[in-house]
NUNU-821084 format. One record per residue: residue number from 1; residue in one letter; x, y, z of N, C-alpha, C in turn. Coordinates in steps of 0.02 Angstrom, whole numbers, plus 50000, padded with zeros to 5 digits. Last residue first. Example, Ala and Ser with C-alpha at 12.3 -4.5 7.8 and 13.67 -1.06 7.14 Angstrom:
<pavos>
> 2,S,50642,49888,50354,50684,49947,50357,50645,50002,50394 .
> 1,A,50660,49716,50390,50615,49775,50390,50660,49835,50390 .
</pavos>
This chain:
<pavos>
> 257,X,50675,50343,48458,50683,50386,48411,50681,50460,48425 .
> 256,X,50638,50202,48502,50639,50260,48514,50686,50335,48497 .
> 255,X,50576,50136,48410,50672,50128,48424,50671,50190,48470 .
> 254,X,50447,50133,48438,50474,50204,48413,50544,50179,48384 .
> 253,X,50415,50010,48485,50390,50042,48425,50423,50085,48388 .
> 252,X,50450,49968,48599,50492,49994,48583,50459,50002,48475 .
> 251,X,50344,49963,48689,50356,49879,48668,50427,49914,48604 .
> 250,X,50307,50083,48730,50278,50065,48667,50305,49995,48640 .
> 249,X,50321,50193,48826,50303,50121,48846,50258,50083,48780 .
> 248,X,50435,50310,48868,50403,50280,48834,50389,50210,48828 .
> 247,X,50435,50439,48978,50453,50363,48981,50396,50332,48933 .
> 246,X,50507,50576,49019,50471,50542,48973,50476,50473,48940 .
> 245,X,50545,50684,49142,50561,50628,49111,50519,50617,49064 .
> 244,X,50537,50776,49230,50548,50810,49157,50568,50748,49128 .
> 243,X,50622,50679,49377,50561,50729,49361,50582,50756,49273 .
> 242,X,50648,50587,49489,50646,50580,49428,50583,50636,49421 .
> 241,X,50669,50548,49630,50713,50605,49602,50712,50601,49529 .
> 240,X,50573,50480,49659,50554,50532,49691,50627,50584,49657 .
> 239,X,50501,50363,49636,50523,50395,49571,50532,50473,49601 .
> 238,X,50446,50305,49730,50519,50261,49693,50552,50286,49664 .
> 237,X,50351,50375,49771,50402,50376,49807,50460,50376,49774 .
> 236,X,50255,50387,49625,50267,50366,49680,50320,50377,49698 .
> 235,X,50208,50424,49491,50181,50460,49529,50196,50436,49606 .
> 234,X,50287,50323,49419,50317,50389,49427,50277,50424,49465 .
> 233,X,50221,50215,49454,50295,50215,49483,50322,50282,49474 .
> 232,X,50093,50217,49388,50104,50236,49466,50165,50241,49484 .
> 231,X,50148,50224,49280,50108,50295,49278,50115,50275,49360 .
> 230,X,50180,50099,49252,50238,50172,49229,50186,50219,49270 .
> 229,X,50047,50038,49259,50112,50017,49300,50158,50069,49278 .
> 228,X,49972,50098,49156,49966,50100,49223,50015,50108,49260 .
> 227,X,50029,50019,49044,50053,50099,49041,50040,50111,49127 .
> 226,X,49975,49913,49077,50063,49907,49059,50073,49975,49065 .
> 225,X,49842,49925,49089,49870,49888,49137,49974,49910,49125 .
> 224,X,49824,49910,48929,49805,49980,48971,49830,49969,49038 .
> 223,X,49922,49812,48869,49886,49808,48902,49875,49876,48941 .
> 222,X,50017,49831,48686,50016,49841,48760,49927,49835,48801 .
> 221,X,50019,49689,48580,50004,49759,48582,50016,49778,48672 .
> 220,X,50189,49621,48541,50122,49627,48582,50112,49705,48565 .
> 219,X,50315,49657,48507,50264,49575,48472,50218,49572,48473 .
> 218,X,50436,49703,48525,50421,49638,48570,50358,49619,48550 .
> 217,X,50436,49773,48410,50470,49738,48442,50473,49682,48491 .
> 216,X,50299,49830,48289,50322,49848,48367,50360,49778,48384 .
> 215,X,50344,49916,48161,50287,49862,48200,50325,49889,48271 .
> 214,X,50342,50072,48077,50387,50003,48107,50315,49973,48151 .
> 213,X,50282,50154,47960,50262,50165,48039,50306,50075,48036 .
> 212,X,50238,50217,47842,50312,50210,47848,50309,50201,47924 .
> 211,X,50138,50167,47750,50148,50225,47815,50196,50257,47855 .
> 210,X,50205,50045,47692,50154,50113,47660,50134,50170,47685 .
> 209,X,50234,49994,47803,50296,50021,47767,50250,50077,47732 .
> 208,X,50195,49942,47952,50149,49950,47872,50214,50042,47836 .
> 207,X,50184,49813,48078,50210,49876,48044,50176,49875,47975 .
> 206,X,50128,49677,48148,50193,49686,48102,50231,49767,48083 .
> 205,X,50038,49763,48246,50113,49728,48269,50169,49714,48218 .
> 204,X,49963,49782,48169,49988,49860,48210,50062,49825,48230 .
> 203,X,49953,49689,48093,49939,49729,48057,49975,49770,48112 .
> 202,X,49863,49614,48223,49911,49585,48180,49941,49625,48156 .
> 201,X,49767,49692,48227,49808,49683,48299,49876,49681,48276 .
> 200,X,49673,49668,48128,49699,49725,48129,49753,49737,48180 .
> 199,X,49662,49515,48142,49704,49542,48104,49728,49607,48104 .
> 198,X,49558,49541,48262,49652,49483,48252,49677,49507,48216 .
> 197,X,49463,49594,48213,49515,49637,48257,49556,49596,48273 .
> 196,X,49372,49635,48066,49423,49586,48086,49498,49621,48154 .
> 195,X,49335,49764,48047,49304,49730,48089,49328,49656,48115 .
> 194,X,49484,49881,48083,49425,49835,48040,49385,49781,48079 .
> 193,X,49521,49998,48203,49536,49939,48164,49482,49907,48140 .
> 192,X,49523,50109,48267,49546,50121,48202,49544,50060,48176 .
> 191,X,49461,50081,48395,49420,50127,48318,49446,50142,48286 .
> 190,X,49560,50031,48458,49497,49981,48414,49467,50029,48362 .
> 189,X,49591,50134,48520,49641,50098,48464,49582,50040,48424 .
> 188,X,49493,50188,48579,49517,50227,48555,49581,50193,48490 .
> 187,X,49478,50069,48683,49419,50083,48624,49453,50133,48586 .
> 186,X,49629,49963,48680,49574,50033,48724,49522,50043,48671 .
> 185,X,49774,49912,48679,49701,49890,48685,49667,49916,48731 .
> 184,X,49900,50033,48615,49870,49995,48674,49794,49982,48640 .
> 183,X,50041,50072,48519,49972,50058,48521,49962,50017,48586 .
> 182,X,50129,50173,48662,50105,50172,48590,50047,50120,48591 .
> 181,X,50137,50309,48791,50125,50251,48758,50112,50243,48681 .
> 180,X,50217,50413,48886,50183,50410,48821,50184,50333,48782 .
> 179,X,50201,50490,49016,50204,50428,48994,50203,50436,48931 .
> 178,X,50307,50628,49107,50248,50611,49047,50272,50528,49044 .
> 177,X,50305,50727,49266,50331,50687,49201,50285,50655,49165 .
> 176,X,50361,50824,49393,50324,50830,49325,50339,50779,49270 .
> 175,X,50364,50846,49566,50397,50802,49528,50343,50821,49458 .
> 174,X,50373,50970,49682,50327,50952,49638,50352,50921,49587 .
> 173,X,50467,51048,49753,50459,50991,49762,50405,50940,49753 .
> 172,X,50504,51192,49737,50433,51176,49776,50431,51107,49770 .
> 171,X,50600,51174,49611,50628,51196,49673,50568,51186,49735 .
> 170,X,50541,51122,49508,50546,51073,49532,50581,51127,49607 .
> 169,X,50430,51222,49442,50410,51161,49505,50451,51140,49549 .
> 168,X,50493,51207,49315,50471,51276,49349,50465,51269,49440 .
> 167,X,50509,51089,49278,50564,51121,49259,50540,51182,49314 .
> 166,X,50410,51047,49261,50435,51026,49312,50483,51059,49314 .
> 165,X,50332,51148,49146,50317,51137,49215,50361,51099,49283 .
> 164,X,50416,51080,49045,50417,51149,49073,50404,51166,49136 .
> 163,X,50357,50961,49045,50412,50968,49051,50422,51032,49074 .
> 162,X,50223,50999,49012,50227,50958,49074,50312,50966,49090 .
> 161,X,50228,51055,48883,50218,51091,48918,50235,51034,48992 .
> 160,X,50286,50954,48802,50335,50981,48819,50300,51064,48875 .
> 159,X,50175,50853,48802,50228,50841,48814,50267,50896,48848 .
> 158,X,50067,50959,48741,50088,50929,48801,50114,50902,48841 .
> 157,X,50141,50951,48616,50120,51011,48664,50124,50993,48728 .
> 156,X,50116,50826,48569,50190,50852,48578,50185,50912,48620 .
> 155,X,49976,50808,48568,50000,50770,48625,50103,50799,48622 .
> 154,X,49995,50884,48470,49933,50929,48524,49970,50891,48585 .
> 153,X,50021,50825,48367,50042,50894,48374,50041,50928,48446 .
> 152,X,49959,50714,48382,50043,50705,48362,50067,50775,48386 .
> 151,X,49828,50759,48322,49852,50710,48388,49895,50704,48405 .
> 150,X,49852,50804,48196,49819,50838,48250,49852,50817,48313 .
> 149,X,49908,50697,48115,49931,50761,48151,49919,50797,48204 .
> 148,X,49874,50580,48067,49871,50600,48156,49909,50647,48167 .
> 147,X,49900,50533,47953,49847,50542,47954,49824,50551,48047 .
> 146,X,50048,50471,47981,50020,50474,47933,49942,50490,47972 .
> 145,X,50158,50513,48110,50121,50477,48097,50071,50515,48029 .
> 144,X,50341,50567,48184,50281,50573,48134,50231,50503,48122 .
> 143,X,50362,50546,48346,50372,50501,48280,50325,50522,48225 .
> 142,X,50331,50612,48457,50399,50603,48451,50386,50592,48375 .
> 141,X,50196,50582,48493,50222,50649,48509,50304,50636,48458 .
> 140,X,50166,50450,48477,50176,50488,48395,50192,50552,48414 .
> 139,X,50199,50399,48613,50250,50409,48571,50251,50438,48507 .
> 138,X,50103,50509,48719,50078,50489,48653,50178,50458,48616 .
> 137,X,50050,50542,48871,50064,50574,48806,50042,50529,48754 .
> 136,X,50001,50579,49023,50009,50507,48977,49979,50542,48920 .
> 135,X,50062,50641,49146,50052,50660,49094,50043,50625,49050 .
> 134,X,50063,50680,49318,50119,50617,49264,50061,50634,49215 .
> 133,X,50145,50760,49449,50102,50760,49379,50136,50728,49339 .
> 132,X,50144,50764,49629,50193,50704,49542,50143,50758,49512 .
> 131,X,50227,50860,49765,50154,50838,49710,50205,50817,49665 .
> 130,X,50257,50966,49889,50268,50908,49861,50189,50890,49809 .
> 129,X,50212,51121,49968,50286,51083,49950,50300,51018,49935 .
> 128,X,50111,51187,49965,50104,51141,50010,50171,51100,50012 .
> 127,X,50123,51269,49844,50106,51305,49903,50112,51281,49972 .
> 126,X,50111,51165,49731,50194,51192,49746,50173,51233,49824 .
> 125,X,49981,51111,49715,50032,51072,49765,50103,51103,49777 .
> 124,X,49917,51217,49654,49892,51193,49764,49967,51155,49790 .
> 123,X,50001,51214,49554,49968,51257,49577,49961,51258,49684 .
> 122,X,49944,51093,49508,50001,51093,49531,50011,51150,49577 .
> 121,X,49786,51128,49492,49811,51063,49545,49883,51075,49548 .
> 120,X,49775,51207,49392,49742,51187,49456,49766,51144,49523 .
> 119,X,49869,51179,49291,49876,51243,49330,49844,51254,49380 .
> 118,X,49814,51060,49245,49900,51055,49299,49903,51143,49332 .
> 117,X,49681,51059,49201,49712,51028,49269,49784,51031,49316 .
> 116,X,49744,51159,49093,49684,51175,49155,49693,51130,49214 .
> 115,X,49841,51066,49016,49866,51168,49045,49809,51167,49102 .
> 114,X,49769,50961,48982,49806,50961,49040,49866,51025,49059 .
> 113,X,49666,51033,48902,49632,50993,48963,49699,50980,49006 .
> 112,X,49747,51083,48794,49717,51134,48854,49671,51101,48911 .
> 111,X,49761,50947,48755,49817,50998,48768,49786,51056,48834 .
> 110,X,49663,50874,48736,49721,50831,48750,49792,50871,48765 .
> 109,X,49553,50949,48723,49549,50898,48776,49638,50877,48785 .
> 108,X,49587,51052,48618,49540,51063,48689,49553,51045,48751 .
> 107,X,49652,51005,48511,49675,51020,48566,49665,51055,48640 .
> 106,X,49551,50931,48454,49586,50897,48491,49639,50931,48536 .
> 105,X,49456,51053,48423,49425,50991,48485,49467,50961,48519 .
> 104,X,49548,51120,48329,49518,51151,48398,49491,51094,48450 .
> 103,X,49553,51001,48215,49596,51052,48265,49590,51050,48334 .
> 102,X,49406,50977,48201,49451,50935,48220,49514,50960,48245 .
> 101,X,49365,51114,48159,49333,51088,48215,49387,51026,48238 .
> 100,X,49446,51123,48045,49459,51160,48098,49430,51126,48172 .
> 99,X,49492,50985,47971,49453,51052,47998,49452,51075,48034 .
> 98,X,49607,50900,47886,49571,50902,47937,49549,50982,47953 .
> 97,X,49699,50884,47765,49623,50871,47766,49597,50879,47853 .
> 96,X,49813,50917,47779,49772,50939,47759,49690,50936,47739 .
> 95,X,49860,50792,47865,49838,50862,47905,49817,50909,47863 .
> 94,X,49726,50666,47870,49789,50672,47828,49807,50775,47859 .
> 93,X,49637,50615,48019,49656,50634,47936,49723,50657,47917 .
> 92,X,49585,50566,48168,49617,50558,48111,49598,50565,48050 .
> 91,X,49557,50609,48314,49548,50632,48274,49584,50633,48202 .
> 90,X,49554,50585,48487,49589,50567,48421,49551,50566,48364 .
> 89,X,49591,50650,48649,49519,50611,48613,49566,50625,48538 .
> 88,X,49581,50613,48833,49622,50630,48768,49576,50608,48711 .
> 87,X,49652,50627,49002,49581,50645,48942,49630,50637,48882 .
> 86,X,49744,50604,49101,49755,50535,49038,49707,50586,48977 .
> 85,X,49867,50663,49197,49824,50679,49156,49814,50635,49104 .
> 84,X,49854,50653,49366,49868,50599,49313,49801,50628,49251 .
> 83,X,49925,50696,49524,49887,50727,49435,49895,50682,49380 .
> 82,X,49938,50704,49706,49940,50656,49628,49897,50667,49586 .
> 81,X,49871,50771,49796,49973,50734,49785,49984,50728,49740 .
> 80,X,49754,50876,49854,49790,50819,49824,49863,50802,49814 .
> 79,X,49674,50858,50015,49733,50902,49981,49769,50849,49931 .
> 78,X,49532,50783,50019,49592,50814,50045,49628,50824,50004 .
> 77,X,49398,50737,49978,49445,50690,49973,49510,50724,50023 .
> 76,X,49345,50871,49971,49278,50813,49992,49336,50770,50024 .
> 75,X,49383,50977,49944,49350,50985,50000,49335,50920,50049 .
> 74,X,49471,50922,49812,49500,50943,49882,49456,50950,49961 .
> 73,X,49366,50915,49743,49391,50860,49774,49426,50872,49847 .
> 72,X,49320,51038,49719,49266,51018,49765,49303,50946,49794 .
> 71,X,49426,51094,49676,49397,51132,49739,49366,51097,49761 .
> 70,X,49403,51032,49544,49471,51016,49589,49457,51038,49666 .
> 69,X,49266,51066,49512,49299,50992,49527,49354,51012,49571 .
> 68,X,49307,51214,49473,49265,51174,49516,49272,51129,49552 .
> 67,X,49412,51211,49372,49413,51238,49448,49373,51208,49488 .
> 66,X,49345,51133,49271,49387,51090,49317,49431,51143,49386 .
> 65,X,49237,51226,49241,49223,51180,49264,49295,51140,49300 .
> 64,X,49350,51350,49189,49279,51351,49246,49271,51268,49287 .
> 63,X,49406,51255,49073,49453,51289,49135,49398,51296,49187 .
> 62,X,49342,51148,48976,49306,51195,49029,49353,51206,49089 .
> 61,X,49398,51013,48946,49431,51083,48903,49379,51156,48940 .
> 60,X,49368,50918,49056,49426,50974,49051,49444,51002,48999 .
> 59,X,49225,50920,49123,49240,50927,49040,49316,50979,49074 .
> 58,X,49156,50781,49227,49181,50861,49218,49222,50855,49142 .
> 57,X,49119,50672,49371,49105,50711,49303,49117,50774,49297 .
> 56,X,49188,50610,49473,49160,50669,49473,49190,50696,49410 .
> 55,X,49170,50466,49588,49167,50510,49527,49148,50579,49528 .
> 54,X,49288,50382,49672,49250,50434,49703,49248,50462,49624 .
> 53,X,49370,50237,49759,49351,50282,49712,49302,50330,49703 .
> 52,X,49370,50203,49905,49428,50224,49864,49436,50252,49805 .
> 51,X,49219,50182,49931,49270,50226,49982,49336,50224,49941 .
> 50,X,49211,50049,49824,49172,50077,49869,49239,50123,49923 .
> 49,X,49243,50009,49668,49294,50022,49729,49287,50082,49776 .
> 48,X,49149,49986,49585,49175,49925,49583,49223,49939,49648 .
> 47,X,49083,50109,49598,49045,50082,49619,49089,50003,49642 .
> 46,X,49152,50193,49525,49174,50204,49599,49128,50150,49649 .
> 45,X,49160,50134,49411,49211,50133,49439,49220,50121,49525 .
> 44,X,49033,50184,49375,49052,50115,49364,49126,50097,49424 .
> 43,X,49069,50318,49360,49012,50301,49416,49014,50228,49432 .
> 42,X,49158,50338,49262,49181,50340,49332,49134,50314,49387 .
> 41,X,49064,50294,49150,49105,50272,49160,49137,50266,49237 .
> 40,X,48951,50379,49174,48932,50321,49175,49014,50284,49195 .
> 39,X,48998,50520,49128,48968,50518,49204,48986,50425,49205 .
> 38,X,49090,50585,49039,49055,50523,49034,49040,50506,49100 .
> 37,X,49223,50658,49072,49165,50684,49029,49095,50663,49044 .
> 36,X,49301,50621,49221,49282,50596,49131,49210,50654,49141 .
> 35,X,49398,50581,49331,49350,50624,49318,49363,50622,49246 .
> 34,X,49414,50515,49518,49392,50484,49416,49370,50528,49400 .
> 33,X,49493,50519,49626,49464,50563,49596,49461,50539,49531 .
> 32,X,49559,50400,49754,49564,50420,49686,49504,50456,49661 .
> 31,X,49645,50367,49876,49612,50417,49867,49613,50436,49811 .
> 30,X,49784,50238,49881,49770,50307,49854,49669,50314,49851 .
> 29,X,49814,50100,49885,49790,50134,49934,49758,50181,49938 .
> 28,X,49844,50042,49779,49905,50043,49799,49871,50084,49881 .
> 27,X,49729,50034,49697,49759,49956,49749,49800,49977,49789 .
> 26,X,49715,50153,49673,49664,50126,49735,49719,50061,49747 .
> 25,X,49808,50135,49569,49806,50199,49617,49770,50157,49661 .
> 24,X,49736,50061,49470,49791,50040,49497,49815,50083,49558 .
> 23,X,49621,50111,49460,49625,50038,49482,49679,50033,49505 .
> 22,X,49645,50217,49351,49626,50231,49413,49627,50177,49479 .
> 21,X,49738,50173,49251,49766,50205,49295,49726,50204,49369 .
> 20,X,49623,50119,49189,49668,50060,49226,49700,50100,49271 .
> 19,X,49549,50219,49150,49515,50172,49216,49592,50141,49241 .
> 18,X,49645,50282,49061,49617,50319,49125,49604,50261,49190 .
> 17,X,49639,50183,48968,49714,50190,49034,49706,50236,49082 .
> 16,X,49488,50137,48973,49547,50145,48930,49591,50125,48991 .
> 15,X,49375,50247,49064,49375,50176,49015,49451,50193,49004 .
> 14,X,49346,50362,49142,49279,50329,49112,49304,50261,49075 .
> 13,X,49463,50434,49145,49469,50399,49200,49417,50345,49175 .
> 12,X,49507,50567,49097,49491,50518,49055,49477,50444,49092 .
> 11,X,49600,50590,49242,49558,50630,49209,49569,50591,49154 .
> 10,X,49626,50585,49433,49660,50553,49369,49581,50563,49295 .
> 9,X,49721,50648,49570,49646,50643,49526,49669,50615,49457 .
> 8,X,49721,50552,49741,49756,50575,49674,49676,50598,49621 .
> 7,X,49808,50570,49891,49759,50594,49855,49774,50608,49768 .
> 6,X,49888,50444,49998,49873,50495,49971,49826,50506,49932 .
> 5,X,49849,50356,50107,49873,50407,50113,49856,50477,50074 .
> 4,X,49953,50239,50014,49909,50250,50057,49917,50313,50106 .
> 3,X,50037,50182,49932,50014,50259,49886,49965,50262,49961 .
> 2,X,50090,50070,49966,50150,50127,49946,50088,50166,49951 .
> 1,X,50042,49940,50000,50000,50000,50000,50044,50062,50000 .
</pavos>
C-alpha cells in the first residue's frame, strides 16, 4: 500500500488507461478522483471500489468547470498529491484534410485539458511543498504519423508543456513527468481497426511500410494495465528524484527515436 494516504485525481478515468490508471492507484491505497466527461464510466468505477474511488464528472477543456471539481475534490477527498492527466480524444486525417473543428477539439481535451488541470492542481501542490504530475502522452508525440497530426501535434504540446512545468516546480518539490505510450488495447485503438480485430492487431504489430510506421518489437500490443504500471511508479516515492522525464512504453515501436 505505497500510495496509502494519498490523494490523486486522474482525468479520462471513464474507460481505457484512465480506468486502469485509476484501479491501479486505489490498489496501491490512494484516494482516487475519476474524472471523465462520461458520468457512466467513473460512476462504474466508483461503484467497483466503494470509499477508494469517488466520481466526478467534468469537461477538462472547461478551465471554469475543472476549477470546480478540483475545489470540490480537495473539500471532499483532501489536499491532492497526485495529477494523472490521461483525457484525450483522436481525430484522424491526413493534416490537410482536417478542419478546423478537428483542430480546435483535439486540442481542447488533449492539450488545454492538461494546461487546466496542471495549473489547478500543481498550483495547490507547489504552496504545500510536494506533488507528481504524470502526463500520459503519446509516442507519435515524438514520431511522425500518417493521418494524426492533429494528435501528434497537440499530444507534443503537452509533452513539452509538462516538462516545462517541472522544470518551473521542481525547486517547491513538485515532481512533473509524461508517459507516452504506443498502440494499446482501448476503444480509442479499436476505432481504428476493421472489423476483423486479430488481424487489425496483427497489422499494428507487424508495421505497414506504406505509412512508413515500424511494428512493434516485442510482438504485443500493450495492456492499458502496462502503461498504468509506469504511471504509478512515477507518481510514487520510487520515482522521487525523477522529474521532466518521458518514459516511453511502446514495446519499443518508436526505436525510440
Amino acid at each position: 500500500m505505497e500510495l496509502d494516504g494519498e490523494v490523486a485525481l486522474v482525468t479520462g478515468a471513464g474507460q481505457g488507461i484512465g480506468a486502469a490508471v485509476v484501479r491501479a492507484l486505489a490498489a496501491r491505497g490512494a484516494k482516487v478522483a475519476a474524472v471523465d466527461l462520461h458520468a457512466a464510466g467513473v460512476e462504474a468505477l466508483a461503484a467497483d471500489h466503494p470509499d477508494a474511488v469517488h466520481a466526478y464528472p467534468a469537461d477538462v477543456s472547461d478551465s471554469a468547470a475543472v476549477e470546480a471539481v478540483v475545489e470540490r475534490v480537495e473539500g471532499e477527498l483532501g489536499p491532492l498529491t497526485v495529477l494523472v492527466n490521461v483525457a484525450g480524444i483522436l481525430r484522424t486525417a491526413r493534416a490537410l484534410d482536417l478542419t478546423d473543428e478537428d483542430w480546435a477539439a483535439t486540442f481542447a481535451v488533449n492539450t488545454s485539458g492538461v494546461f487546466h488541470l496542471s495549473r489547478a492542481v500543481a498550483g495547490r501542490m507547489a504552496g504545500r511543498g510536494r506533488g507528481a504530475v504524470v502526463t500520459v502522452g503519446s509516442n507519435a508525440a515524438g514520431v511522425p504519423r500518417v493521418g494524426m497530426a492533429a494528435y501528434a501535434a497537440s499530444k507534443a504540446a503537452a509533452t513539452m508543456f509538462t516538462k516545462c512545468l517541472g522544470l518551473e516546480l521542481a525547486r517547491s518539490g513538485v515532481r512533473c513527468n509524461v508517459v507516452s505510450p504506443g498502440s494499446t488495447d482501448t476503444p480509442m485503438q479499436r476505432a481504428l481497426w476493421s472489423a476483423d480485430e486479430e488481424a487489425s492487431a496483427a497489422r499494428v504489430i507487424a508495421g505497414d511500410l506504406d505509412s512508413y510506421r515500424v511494428g512493434i518489437p516485442l510482438g504485443r500490443i500493450a495492456e492499458p494495465a502496462d502503461v498504468a504500471e509506469a504511471v504509478v511508479f512515477l507518481a510514487s516515492d520510487r520515482a522521487r528524484h525523477i522529474t521532466m522525464h518521458d518514459l516511453y512504453v511502446d514495446g519499443g515501436a518508436t526505436l525510440r527515436a
